[in-house]
C-alpha positions in Angstrom: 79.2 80.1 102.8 77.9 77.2 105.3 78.5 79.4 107.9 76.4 82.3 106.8 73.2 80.3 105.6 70.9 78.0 107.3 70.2 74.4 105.5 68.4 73.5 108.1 66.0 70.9 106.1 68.7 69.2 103.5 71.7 67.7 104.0 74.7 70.2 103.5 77.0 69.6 100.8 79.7 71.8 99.4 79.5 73.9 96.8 83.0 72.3 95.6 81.6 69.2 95.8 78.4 70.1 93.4 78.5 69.4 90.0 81.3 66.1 90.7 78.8 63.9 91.4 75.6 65.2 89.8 74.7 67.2 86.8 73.0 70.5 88.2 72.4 72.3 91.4 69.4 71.9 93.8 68.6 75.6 94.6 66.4 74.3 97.3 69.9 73.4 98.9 71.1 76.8 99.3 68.7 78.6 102.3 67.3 82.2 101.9 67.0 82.1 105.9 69.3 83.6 108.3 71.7 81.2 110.2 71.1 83.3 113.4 67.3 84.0 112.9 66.3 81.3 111.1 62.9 82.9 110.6 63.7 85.8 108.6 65.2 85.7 105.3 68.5 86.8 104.5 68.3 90.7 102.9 70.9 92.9 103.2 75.0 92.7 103.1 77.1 94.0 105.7 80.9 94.9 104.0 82.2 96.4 106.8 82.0 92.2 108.9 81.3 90.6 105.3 78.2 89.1 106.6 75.1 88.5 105.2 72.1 89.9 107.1 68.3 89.6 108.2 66.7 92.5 109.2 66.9 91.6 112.6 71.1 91.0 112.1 71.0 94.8 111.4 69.2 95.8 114.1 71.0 94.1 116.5 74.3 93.9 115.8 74.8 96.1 112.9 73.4 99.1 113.4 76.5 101.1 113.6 78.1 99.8 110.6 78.4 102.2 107.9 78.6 100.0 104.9 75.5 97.8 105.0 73.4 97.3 102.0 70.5 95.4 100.8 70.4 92.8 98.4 68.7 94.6 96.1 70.6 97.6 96.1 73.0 95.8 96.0 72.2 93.7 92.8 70.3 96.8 91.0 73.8 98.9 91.3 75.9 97.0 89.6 76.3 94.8 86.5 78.3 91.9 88.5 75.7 89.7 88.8 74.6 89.6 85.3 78.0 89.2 83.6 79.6 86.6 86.6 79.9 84.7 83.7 82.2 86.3 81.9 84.0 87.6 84.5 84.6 84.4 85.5 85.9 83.3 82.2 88.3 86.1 82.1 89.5 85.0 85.3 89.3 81.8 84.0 91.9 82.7 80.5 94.0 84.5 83.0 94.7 81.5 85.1 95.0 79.0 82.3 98.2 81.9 80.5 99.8 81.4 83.8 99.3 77.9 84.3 100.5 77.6 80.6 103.9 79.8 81.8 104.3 77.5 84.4 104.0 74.2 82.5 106.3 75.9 79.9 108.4 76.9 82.9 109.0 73.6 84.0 109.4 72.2 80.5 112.6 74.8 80.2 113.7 73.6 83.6 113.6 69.8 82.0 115.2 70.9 79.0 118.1 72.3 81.2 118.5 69.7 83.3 118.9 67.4 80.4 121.4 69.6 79.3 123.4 70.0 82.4 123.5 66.3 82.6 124.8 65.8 79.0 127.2 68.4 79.2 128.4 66.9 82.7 128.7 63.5 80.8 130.7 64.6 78.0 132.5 67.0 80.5 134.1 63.7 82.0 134.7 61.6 79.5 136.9 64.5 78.1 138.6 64.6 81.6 138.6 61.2 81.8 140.5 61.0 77.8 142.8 63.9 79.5 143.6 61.7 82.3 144.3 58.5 80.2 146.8 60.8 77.9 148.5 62.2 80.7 149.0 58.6 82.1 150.3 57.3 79.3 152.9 60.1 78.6 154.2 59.8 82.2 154.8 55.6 81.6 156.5 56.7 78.8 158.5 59.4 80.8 159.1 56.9 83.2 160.3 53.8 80.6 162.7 56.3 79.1 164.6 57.6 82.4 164.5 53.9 83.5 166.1 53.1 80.1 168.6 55.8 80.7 169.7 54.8 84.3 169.6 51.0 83.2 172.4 51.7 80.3 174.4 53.3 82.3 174.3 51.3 85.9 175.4 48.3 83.0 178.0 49.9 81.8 179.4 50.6 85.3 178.3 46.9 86.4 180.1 45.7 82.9 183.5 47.5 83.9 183.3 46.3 87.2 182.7 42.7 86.3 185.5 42.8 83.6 188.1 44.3 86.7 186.9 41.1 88.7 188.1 39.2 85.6 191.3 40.4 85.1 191.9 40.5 88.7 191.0 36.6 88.4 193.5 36.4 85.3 196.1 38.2 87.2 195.9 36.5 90.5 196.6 33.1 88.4 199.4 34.4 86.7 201.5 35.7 89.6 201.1 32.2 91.0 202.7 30.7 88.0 205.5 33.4 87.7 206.2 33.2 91.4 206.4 29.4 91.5 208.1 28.7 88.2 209.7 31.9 86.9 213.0 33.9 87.5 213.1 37.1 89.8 213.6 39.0 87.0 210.2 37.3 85.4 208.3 38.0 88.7 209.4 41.6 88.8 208.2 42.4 85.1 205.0 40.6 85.9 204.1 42.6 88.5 204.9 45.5 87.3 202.9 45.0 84.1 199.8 43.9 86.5 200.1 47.0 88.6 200.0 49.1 85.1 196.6 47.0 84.0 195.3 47.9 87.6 196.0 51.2 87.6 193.9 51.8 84.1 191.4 49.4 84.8 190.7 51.5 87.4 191.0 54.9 86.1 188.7 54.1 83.5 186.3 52.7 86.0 187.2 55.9 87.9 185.8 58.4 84.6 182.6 56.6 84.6 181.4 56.1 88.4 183.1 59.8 89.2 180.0 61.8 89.4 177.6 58.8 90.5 174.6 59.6 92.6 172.1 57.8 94.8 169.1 57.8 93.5 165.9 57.9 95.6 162.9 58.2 93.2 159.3 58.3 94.6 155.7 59.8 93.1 154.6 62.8 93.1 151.5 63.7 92.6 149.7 66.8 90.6 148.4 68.8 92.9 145.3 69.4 90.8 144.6 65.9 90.5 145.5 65.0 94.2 142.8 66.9 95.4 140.1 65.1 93.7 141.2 62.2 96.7 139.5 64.7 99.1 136.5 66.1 96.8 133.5 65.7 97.9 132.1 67.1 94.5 132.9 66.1 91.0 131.4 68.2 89.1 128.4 71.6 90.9 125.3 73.3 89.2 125.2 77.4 89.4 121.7 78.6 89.2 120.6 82.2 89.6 117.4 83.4 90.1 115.6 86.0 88.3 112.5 88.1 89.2 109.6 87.0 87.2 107.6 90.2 88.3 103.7 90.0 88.8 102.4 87.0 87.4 99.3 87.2 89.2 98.6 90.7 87.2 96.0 89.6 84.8 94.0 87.5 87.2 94.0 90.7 89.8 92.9 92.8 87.2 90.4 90.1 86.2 89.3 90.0 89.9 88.8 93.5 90.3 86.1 94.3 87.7 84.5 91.3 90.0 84.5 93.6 93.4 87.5 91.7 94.5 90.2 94.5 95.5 93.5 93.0 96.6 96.2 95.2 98.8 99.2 95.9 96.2 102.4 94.3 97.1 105.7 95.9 97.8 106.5 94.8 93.9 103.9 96.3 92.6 102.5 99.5 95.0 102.4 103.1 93.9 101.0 106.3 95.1 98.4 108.8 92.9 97.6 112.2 93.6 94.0 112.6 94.3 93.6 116.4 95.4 95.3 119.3 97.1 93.3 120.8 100.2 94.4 124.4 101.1 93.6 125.5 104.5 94.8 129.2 104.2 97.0 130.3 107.8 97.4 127.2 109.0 100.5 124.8 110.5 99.1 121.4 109.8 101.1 119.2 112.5 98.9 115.8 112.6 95.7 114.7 112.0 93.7 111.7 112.0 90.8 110.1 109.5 87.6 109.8 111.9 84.6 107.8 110.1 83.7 107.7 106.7 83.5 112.1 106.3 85.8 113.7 108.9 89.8 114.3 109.5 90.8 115.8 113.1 93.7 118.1 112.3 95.9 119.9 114.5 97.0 123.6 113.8 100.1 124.6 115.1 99.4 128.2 113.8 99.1 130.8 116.5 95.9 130.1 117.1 97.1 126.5 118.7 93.4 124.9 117.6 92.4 121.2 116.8 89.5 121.6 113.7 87.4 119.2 112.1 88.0 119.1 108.0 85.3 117.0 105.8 86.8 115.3 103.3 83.9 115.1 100.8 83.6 119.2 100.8 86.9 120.0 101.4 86.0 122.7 104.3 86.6 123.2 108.1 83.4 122.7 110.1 83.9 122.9 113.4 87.1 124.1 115.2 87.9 124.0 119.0 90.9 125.5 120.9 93.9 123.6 122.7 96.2 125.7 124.0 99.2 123.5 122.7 101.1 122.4 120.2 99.5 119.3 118.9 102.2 116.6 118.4 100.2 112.9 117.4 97.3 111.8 117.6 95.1 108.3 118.1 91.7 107.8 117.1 90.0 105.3 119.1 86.8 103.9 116.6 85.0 101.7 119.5 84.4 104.6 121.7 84.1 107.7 118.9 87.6 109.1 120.7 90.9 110.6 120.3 94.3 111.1 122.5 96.4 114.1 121.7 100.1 114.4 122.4 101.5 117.8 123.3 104.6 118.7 121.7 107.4 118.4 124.1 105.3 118.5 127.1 104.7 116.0 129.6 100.3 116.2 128.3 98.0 114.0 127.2 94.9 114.6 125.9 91.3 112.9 125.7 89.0 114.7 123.2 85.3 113.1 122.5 83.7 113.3 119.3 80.0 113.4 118.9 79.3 113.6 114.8 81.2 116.6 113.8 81.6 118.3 116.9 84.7 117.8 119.0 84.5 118.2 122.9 86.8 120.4 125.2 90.2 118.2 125.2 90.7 116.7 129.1 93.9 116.3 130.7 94.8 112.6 131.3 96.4 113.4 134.8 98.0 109.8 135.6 100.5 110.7 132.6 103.8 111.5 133.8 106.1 111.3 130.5 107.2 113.1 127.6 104.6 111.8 124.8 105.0 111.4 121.2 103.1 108.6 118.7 100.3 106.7 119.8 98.2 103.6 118.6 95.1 101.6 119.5 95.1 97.8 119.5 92.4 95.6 121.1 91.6 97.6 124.6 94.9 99.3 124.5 96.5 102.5 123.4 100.1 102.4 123.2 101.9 105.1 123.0 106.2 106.3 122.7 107.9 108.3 125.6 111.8 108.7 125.8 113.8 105.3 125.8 110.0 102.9 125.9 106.3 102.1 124.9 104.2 102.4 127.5 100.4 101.2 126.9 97.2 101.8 129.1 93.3 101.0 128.9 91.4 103.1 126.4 88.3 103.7 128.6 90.5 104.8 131.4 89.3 108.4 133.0 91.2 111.1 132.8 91.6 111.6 136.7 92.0 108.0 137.5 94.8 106.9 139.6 96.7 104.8 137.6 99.9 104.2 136.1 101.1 103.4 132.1 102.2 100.0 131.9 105.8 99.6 130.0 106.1 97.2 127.2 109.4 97.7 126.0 112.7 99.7 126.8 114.1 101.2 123.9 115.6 104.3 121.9 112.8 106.1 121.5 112.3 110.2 121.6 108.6 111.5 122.1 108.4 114.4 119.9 107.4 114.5 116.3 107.7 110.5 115.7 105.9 107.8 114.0 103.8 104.7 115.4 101.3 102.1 114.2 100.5 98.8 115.1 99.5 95.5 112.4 98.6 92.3 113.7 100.1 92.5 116.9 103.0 94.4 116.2 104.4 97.9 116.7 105.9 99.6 114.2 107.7 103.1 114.9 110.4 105.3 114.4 114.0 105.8 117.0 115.7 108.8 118.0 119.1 107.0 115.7 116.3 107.6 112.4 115.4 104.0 112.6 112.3 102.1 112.0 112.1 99.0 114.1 109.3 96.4 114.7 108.7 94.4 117.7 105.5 92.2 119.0 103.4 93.8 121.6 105.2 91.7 124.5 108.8 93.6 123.0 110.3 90.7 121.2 112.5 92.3 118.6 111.3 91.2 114.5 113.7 93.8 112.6 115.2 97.3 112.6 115.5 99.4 109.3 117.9 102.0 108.4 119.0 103.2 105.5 120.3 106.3 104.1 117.3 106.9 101.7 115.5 107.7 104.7 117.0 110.2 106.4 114.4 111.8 109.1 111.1 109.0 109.5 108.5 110.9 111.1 105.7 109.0 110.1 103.9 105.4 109.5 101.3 104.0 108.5 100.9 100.0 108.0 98.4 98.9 105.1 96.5 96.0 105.6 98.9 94.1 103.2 101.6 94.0 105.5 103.8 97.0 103.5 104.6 99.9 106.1 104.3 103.8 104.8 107.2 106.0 106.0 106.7 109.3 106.1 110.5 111.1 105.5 110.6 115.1 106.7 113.8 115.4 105.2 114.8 118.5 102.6 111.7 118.6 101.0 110.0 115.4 102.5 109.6 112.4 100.9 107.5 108.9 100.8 108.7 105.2 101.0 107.4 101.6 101.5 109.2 98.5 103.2 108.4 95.5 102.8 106.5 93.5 105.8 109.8 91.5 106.9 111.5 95.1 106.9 114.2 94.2 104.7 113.5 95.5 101.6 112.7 99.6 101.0 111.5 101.7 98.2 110.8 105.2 97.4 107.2 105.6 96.5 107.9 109.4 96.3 110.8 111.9 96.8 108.6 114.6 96.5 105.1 116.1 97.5 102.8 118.2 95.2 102.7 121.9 97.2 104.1 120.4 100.7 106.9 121.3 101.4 107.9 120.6 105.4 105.6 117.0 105.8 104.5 116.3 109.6 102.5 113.4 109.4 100.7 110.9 107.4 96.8 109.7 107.7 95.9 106.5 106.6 92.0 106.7 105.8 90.2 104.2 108.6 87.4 103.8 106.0 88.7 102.1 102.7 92.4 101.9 103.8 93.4 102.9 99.9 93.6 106.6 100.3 96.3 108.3 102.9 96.8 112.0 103.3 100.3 113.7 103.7 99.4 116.8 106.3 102.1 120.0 106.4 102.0 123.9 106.7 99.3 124.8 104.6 97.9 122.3 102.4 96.7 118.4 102.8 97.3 116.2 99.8 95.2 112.9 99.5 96.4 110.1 97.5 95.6 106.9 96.4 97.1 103.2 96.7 97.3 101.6 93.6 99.2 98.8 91.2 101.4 98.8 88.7 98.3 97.5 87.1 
């Protein structure tokens, strides 16, 4: 706003900034004079620049613009002024039901998160009570095979000892025999000791006969082992889902205001406005000039380019080419179009003076096999085989000069697709895909898909959504998304066309597109799911 009006004699404060610190607004603040003349008085609106205007603003610098208005028009037209207020509440309720969602959206979240953590905490104390069983079983596992091997190394140790023993015993008594006794006394005793050996041992022989070594060591449940190496106890899924439009109500609020937004990919969709039937014709391309005029060209055997008004629906001026009209590019600064020849090595100037197109001139310093072109700042870029080439809009059409390449890539001329949005180029490859680079050929993204089977046309909305233009079967109409990874079919079929050639994005409101083919021209309009 400071940058439109003049407060030249009072300090500048912000509008924000009003009303915080006092209780009402000094009008005397706000400047009726023009920034730029600040001795006229702001009276007019120009909505093609959004600027506000002093006579001498028109004049000078907006003379050519189509949509300039005065403020009294303006304010006499239309009931927005008089009911701001309300439309401000509405937009106003709108904003407090989402902020209410939201707040309620993150009370949820809370809620969940409480939960999560509860259930985490009961989760491992129930793990933990697991554990603690399990442990306790396995000492009680291991007491009882220790009890086992305990009984029975004693009663292998007890046997053993009681052989030392008796050994002991026996040892004694052959000394006595031997040194007091009789032969015969010595014989029987040794005799009867080698008997007591020989079943001493035996029966230590049935006990310790199918002895083993033992070698006992941990081992660990391989569940349970890896938790040595976790790095996560427990995780957290979450999944998202699409919460749709949530700004719907406060667009729609906005829009009884004046305030038009571009639809997103979420939400566009396409209405059928009219059908246009231009008897004999083979509509190939076209292209919106000013507010009441399309350029079409006529592939019929007449091989003419003719001037359509929308508003009447009629031809009103028509002008022979002697080709087969492949794309075209309307250059708005200088009131100009360039005309591709199908499958020739043509291009084409043609000057437009109101409704009246010129003779079309031969661009001689063309060399290539043309398809698609585009204008962006001084430039016209336009698709040959296998690049984009660009060159200088106001360059004459015998000038000595040579198209400058941007990029090497896939492209066929021929019936193809092009546009350009903030400083990239968007356009179709002979493999039927639609890829997007900058305008110094860095690569953004390439789009193929099977629902689009033969892209012959674009068109790129302010919004950032692209408009493909598929000839095959029957034709159809999609939409991708501005990062070109997401695709949708706006419509997989046209009202009388049957064999689509291009699509014309009006230059005027940027809301209404025609689809051009054979016969007939169908407008539409952009809209919301709204």
């Amino acid at each position: 706003m400071h940058k439109w009006l003049n407060l030249s004699s009072h300090q500048v404060i912000a509008f924000e900034e009003l009303g915080s610190t006092i209780s009402g607004l000094d009008l005397h603040a706000v400047s009726e004079n023009c920034n730029e003349h600040q001795s006229y008085s702001i009276e007019a609106m120009c909505f093609d620049h959004g600027q506000l205007c002093c006579i001498q603003c028109v004049t000078v610098n907006h003379w050519n613009c189509k949509n300039v208005k005065t403020i009294e028009e303006i304010t006499n037209s239309t009931d927005v002024y008089d009911t701001l207020h309300d439309k401000l509440e509405c937009i106003k309720q709108a904003t407090v039901r989402l902020l209410n969602e939201k707040e309620k959206q993150k009370r949820d979240l809370k809620d969940k998160m409480e939960n999560i953590n509860a259930d985490a905490a009961r989760f491992i104390e129930q793990v933990k009570c697991k554990i603690d069983g399990l442990f306790e079983t396995f000492k009680k596992q291991l007491n009882v095979f220790w009890d086992e091997q305990n009984t029975n190394l004693n009663i292998r140790m007890r046997l053993l000892s009681q052989f030392i023993g008796n050994l002991d015993h026996w040892i004694n008594v052959n000394t006595v025999v031997k040194e007091f006794g009789t032969k015969t006394q010595h014989f029987i005793q040794v005799e009867t000791t080698k008997n007591q050996i020989k079943s001493s041992l035996n029966e230590i022989d049935t006990v310790t006969e199918h002895d083993t070594t033992l070698d006992i060591k941990l081992a660990k449940n391989e569940i349970l082992e890896q938790l040595e190496t976790a790095e996560n106890l427990l995780l957290f899924e979450n999944s998202e889902h699409d919460l749709g439009d949530q700004m719907k109500d406060i667009r729609k609020c906005c829009k009884a205001l004046g305030i038009i937004y571009q639809p997103r990919f979420n939400d566009i969709k396409v209405e059928l406005i009219q059908v246009f039937h231009i008897e004999g014709s083979d509509l190939s391309c076209g292209v919106c000039v000013g507010e009441d005029h399309i350029i079409l060209g006529n592939r019929s055997t007449k091989d003419i380019i003719q001037v359509f008004d929308k508003k009447t629906g009629l031809l009103i001026n028509t002008v022979k080419f002697n080709e087969n009209t492949c794309r075209m590019c309307y250059d708005k600064e200088r009131n100009q179009i360039f005309i591709s020849s199908y499958q020739k090595r043509k291009l084409y100037r043609v000057e437009i003076v109101g409704a009246l197109v010129k003779d079309p001139e031969l661009l001689t310093f063309n060399s290539d096999y043309v398809g698609a072109s585009c204008k962006s700042g001084e430039h016209i870029y336009i698709v040959v085989n296998d690049a984009i080439k660009k060159f200088v809009s106001t360059t004459k059409p015998s000038e000595s000069v040579e198209m400058t390449p941007i990029v090497s890539t896939n492209t066929l001329c021929g019936t193809n697709g092009m546009t350009i949005l903030r400083k990239h180029i968007i356009f179709t490859t002979k493999l039927n895909e639609i890829k997007c680079k900058t305008l110094d050929g860095e690569d953004v993204y390439c789009f193929k898909d099977e629902a689009i089977k033969t892209p012959i046309g674009l068109s790129a909305l302010s919004s950032g959504l692209t408009l493909v233009l598929d000839r095959y079967d029957k034709g159809s109409l999609h939409v991708l998304s501005e990062d070109g990874t997401k695709h949708k079919t706006l419509l997989d079929k046209f009202d009388t066309i049957t064999g689509p050639r291009d699509i014309l994005l009006d230059n005027n409101d940027h809301e209404t597109f025609y689809i051009a083919g054979g016969e007939y021209l169908e407008m539409y309009k952009i809209t919301c799911l709204f």
